[in-house]
C-alpha positions as CSV (number, residue, x, y, z in Angstrom):
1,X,-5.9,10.7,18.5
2,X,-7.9,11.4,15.4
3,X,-11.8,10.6,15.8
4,X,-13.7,10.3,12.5
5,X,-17.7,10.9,13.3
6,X,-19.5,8.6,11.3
7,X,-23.3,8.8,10.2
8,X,-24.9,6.2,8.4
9,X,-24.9,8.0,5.5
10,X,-21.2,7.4,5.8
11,X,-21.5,3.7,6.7
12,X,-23.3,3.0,3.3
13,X,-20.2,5.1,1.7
14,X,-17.3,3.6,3.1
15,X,-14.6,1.9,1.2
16,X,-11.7,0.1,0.8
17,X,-9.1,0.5,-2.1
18,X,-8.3,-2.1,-4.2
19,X,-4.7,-1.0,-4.9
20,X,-1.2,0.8,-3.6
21,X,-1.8,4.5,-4.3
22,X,1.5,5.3,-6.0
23,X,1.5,9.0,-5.2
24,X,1.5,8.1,-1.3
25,X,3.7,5.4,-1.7
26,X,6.3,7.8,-3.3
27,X,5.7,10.5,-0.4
28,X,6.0,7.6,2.5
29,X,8.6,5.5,0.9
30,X,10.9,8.8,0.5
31,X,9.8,10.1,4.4
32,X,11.6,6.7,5.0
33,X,14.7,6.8,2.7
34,X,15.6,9.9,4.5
35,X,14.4,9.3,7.8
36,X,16.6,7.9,11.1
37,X,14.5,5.4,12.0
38,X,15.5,1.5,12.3
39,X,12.6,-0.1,10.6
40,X,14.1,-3.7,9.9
41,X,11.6,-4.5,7.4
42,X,12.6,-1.8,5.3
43,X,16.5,-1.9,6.0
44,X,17.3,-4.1,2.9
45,X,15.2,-1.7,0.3
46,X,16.9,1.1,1.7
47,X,20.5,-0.5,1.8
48,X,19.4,-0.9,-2.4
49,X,17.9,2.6,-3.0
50,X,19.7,5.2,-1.8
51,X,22.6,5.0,-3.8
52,X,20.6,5.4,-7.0
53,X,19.1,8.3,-6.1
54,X,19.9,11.1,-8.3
55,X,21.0,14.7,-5.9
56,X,18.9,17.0,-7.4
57,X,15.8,15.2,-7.3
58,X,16.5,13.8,-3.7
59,X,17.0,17.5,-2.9
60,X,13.5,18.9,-4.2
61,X,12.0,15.7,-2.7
62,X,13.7,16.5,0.4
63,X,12.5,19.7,0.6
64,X,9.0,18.8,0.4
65,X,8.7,15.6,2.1
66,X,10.5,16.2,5.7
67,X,10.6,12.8,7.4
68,X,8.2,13.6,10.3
69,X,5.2,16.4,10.4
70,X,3.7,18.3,7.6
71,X,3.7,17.1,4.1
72,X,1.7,19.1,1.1
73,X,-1.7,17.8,0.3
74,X,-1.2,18.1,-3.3
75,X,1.5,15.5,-3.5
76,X,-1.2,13.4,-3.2
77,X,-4.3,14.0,-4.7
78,X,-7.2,12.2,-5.1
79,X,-7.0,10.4,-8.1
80,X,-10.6,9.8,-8.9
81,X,-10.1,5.7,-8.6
82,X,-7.4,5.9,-11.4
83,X,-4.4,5.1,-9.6
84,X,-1.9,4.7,-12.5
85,X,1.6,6.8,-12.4
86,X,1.5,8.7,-14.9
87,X,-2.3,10.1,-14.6
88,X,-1.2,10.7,-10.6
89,X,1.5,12.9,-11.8
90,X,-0.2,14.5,-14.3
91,X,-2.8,15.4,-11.7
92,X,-0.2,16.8,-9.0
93,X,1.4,19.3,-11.9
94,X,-2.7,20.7,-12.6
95,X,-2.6,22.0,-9.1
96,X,-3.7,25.3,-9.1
97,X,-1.6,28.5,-7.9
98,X,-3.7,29.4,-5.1
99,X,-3.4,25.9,-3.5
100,X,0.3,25.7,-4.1
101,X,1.2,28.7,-2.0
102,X,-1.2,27.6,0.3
103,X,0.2,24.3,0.9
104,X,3.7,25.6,0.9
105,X,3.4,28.3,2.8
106,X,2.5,26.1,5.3
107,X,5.2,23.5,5.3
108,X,7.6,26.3,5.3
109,X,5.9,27.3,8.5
110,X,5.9,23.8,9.9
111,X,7.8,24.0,13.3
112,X,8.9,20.3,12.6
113,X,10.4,21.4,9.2
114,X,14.6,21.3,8.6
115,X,16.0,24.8,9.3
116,X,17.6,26.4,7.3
117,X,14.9,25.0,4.7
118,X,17.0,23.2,1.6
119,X,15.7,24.1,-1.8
120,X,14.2,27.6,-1.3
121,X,14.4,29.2,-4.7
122,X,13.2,25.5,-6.2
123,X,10.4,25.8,-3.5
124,X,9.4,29.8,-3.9
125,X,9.1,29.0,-8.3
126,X,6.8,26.1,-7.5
127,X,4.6,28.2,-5.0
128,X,4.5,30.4,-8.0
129,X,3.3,27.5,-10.3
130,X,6.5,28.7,-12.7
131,X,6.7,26.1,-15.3
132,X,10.1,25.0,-15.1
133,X,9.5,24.1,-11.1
134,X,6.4,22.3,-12.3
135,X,8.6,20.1,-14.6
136,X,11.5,19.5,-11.9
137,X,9.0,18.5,-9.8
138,X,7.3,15.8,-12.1
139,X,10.9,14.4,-13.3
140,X,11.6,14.4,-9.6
141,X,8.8,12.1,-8.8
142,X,9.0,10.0,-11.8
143,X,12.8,9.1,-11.3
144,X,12.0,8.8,-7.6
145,X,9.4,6.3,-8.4
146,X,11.9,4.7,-11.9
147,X,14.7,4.3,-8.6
148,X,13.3,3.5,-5.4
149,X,9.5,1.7,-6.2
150,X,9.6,0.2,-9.9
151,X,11.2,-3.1,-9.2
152,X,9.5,-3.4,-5.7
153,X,5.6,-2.8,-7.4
154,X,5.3,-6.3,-7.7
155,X,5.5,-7.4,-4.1
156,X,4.1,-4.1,-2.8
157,X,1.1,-4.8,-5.0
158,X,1.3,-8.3,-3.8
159,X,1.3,-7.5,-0.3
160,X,-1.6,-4.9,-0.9
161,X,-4.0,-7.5,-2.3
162,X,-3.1,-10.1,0.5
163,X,-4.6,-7.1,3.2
164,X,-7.8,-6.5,0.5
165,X,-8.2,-10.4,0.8
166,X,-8.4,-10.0,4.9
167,X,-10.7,-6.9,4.6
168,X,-12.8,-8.9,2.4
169,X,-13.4,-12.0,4.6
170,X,-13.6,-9.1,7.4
171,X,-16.6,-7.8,5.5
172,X,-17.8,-11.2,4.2
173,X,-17.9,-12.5,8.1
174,X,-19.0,-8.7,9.9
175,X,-20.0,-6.6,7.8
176,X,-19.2,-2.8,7.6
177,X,-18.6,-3.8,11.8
178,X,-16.4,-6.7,11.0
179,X,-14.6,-4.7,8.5
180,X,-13.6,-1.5,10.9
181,X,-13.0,-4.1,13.8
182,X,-10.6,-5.4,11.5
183,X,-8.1,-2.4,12.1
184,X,-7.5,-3.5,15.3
185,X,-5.5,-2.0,16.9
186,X,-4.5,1.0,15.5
187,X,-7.9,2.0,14.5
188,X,-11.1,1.2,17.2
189,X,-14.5,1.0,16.3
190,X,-16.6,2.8,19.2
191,X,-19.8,3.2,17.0
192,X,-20.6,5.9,15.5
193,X,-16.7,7.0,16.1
194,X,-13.8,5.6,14.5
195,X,-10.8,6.3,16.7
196,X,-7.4,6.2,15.4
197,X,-3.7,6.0,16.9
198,X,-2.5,10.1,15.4
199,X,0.3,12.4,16.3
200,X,-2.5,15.4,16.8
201,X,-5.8,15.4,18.5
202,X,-8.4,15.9,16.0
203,X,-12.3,15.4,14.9
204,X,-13.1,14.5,11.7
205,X,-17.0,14.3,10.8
206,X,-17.6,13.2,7.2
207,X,-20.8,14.7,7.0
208,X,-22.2,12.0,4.5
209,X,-18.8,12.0,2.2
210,X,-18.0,9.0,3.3
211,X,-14.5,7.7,4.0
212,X,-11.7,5.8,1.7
213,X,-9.5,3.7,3.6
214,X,-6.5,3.6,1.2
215,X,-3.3,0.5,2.5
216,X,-0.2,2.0,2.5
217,X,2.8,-0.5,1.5
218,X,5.2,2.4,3.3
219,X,2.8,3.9,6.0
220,X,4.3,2.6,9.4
221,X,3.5,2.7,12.6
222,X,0.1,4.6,12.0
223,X,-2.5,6.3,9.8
224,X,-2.3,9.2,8.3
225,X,-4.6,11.6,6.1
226,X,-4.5,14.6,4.6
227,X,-4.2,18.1,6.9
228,X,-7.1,19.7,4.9
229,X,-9.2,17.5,2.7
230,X,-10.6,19.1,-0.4
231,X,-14.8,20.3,0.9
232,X,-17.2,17.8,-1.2
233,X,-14.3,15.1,-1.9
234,X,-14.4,12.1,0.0
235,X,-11.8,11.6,3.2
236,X,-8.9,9.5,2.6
237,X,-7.4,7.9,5.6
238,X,-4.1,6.1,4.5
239,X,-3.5,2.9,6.9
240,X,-0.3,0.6,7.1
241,X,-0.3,-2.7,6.4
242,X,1.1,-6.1,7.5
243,X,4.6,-7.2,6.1
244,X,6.7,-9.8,5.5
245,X,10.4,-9.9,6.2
246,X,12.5,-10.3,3.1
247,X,9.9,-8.8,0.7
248,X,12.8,-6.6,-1.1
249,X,14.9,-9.5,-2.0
250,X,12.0,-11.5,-4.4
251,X,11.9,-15.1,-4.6
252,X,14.8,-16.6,-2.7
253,X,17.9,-18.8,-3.5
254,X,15.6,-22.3,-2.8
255,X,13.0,-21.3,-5.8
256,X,17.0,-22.0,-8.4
257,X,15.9,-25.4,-7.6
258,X,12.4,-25.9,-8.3
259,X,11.1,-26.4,-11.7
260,X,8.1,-26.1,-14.0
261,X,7.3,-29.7,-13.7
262,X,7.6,-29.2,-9.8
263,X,5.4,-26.5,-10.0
264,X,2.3,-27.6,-12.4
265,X,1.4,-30.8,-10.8
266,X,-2.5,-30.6,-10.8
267,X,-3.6,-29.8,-6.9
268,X,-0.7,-27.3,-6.6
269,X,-2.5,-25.4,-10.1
270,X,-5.7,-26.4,-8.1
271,X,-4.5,-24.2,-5.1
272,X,-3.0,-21.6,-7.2
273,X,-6.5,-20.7,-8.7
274,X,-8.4,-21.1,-5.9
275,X,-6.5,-18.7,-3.6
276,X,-6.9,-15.9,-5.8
277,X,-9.7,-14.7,-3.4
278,X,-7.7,-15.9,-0.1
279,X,-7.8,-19.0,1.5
280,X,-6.4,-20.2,5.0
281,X,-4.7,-23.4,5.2
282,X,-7.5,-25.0,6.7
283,X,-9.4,-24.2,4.1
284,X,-7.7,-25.4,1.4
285,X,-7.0,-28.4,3.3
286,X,-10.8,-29.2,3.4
287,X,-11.5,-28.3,-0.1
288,X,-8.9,-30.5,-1.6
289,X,-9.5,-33.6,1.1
290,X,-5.2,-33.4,1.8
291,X,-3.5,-33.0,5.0
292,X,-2.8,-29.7,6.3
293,X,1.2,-30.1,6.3
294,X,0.6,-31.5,2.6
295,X,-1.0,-27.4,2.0
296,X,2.0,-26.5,3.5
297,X,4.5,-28.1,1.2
298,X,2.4,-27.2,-1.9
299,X,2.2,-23.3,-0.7
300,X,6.2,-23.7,0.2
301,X,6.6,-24.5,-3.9
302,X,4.3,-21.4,-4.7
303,X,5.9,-18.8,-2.6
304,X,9.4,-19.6,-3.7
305,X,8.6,-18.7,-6.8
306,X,6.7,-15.7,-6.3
307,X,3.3,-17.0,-7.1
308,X,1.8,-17.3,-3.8
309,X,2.1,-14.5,-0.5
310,X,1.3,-16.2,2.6
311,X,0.7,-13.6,6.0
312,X,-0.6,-14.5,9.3
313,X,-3.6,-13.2,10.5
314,X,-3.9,-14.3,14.4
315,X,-3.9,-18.2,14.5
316,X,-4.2,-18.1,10.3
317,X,-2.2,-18.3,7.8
318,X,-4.2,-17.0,4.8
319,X,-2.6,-17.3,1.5
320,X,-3.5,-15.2,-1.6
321,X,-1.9,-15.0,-5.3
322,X,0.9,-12.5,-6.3
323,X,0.2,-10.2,-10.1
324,X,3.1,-13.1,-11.3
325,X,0.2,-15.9,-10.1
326,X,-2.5,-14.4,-11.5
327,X,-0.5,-13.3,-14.7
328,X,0.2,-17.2,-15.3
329,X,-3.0,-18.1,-14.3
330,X,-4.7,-16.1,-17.3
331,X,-2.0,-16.8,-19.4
332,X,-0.5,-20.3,-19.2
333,X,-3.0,-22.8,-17.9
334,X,-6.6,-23.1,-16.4
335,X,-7.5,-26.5,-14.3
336,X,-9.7,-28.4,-15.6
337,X,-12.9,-29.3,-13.2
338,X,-12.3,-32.5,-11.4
339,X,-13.2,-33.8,-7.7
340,X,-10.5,-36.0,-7.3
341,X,-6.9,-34.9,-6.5
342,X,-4.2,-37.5,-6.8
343,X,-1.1,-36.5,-7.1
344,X,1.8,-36.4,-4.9
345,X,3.2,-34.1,-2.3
């Protein structure tokens, strides 16, 4: 169990990221690619990816991203809130010398790591910060990520902003309590000590740095965080999220059949708008004056398409918009105001 020591210092500080981090996606996604574990919600992304994968690249990654225990801490960095590929990368080559060997030595030391280790040359020149290593290792990521995650972004992204959506009304309803009691139950709130489901015992006290809680698309199970947090940066504790079955395969074979005019009939814009900060069925059902099973059929239409993402939360269903809703909401139409919503189901 991990046990992070909060002071209030650290409650005023504490956050939630508005967005998949793609460094820890790559370095969770690729733990399970190679890993032997039946994760059915995965099974269809991994029946896609791994026969793109390119062997030299799988074998660096391999090397440095064994499927259980230690990982390096500067795969994934902290990012200073800029979470865009090609900065994250950028920032993962600037590592300096010292912490390289430092963060290799130790994996090679890991008693969980693959012996004999793959890739030891590749791993002793990137210890050494040797600029060649430093370039196989930043095409090795980016093909990684141009492979297995590019295509998926969309609904990981999706999926991402349905769990900010909950953490908001969390925070909106609770507060800073609300919010942590939220994690239920792989993370408890025992004030002032958040505990959280970990392979290792271990304290954490943030000692007024406050903490990020950064969703994982790919974490499973559990959080996890780095082994040895930079001093003076703030904590990152990386947390799974809730899933939906069938993610991988995007809108399905039903949404052939539904059309624009289908689509843009006025409550269904309505909902589409309004549900960009999360709204339960109920919800919509009382701001519109329509049925519940009416919501139902409208929401149906919207995630088909892959405008709407729809996850239960307990006896909820709370829906939110996709980046493909929100793109043709900025871009296509806006609803005009009106009380009165007429047309058909």
């Amino acid at each position: 169990m991990l046990r992070v020591h909060f002071t209030a210092e650290d409650i005023a500080r504490l956050r939630v990221a508005a967005a998949p981090d793609p460094l820890w996606e790559i370095a969770n996604s690729f733990q399970i690619l190679i890993g032997r574990d039946s994760l059915l919600v995965f099974g269809q992304w991994r029946s896609r990816v791994r026969p793109r994968l390119i062997r030299d690249s799988a074998a660096l990654l391999t090397a440095l991203l064994p499927p259980h225990g230690y990982s390096p801490d500067f795969l994934t960095p902290d990012l200073g809130g800029y979470p865009d590929l090609e900065s994250a990368v950028d920032t993962v080559l600037r590592t300096p010398k010292t912490t390289l060997r430092g963060d290799l030595s130790r994996l090679v030391a890991s008693p969980t790591r693959p012996k004999p280790p793959p890739s030891a040359t590749g791993l002793r020149a990137l210890a050494g910060g040797e600029p060649e290593a430093l370039h196989d290792l930043g095409a090795a990521l980016h093909g990684y990520y141009r492979r297995a995650l590019d295509e998926f972004w969309p609904p990981i992204c999706a999926q991402v902003a349905a769990d900010g959506a909950l953490r908001a009304r969390a925070v909106l309803t609770g507060g800073t309590e609300g919010l942590l009691a939220s994690f239920e139950p792989v993370m408890r709130w025992r004030p002032p000590v958040l505990e959280v489901d970990y392979p290792v015992d271990r304290e954490l006290r943030l000692d007024e740095r406050g903490l990020l809680l950064q969703p994982s698309f790919y974490c499973v199970r559990r959080p996890v965080m780095l082994a040895a947090p930079s001093p003076g940066r703030t904590p990152v504790l990386v947390y799974p999220i809730q899933h939906i079955l069938g993610w991988a395969q995007g809108p399905d074979a039903a949404s052939a059949g539904v059309s624009l005019g289908d689509l843009m009939g006025r409550t269904r814009a309505a909902i589409l708008e309004d549900v960009v900060a999360g709204r339960t069925t109920g919800e919509l059902a009382d701001r519109f004056g329509i049925s519940g099973s009416a919501v139902s059929q409208h929401t149906a239409v919207l995630r088909r398409v892959g405008l709407l993402l729809s996850m239960r939360r307990g006896k909820y269903m709370l829906h939110t918009t996709t980046p493909a809703g929100l793109a043709l909401l900025n871009g296509a139409f806006h609803t005009p105001p009106d009380n009165h919503w007429t047309d058909s189901v």
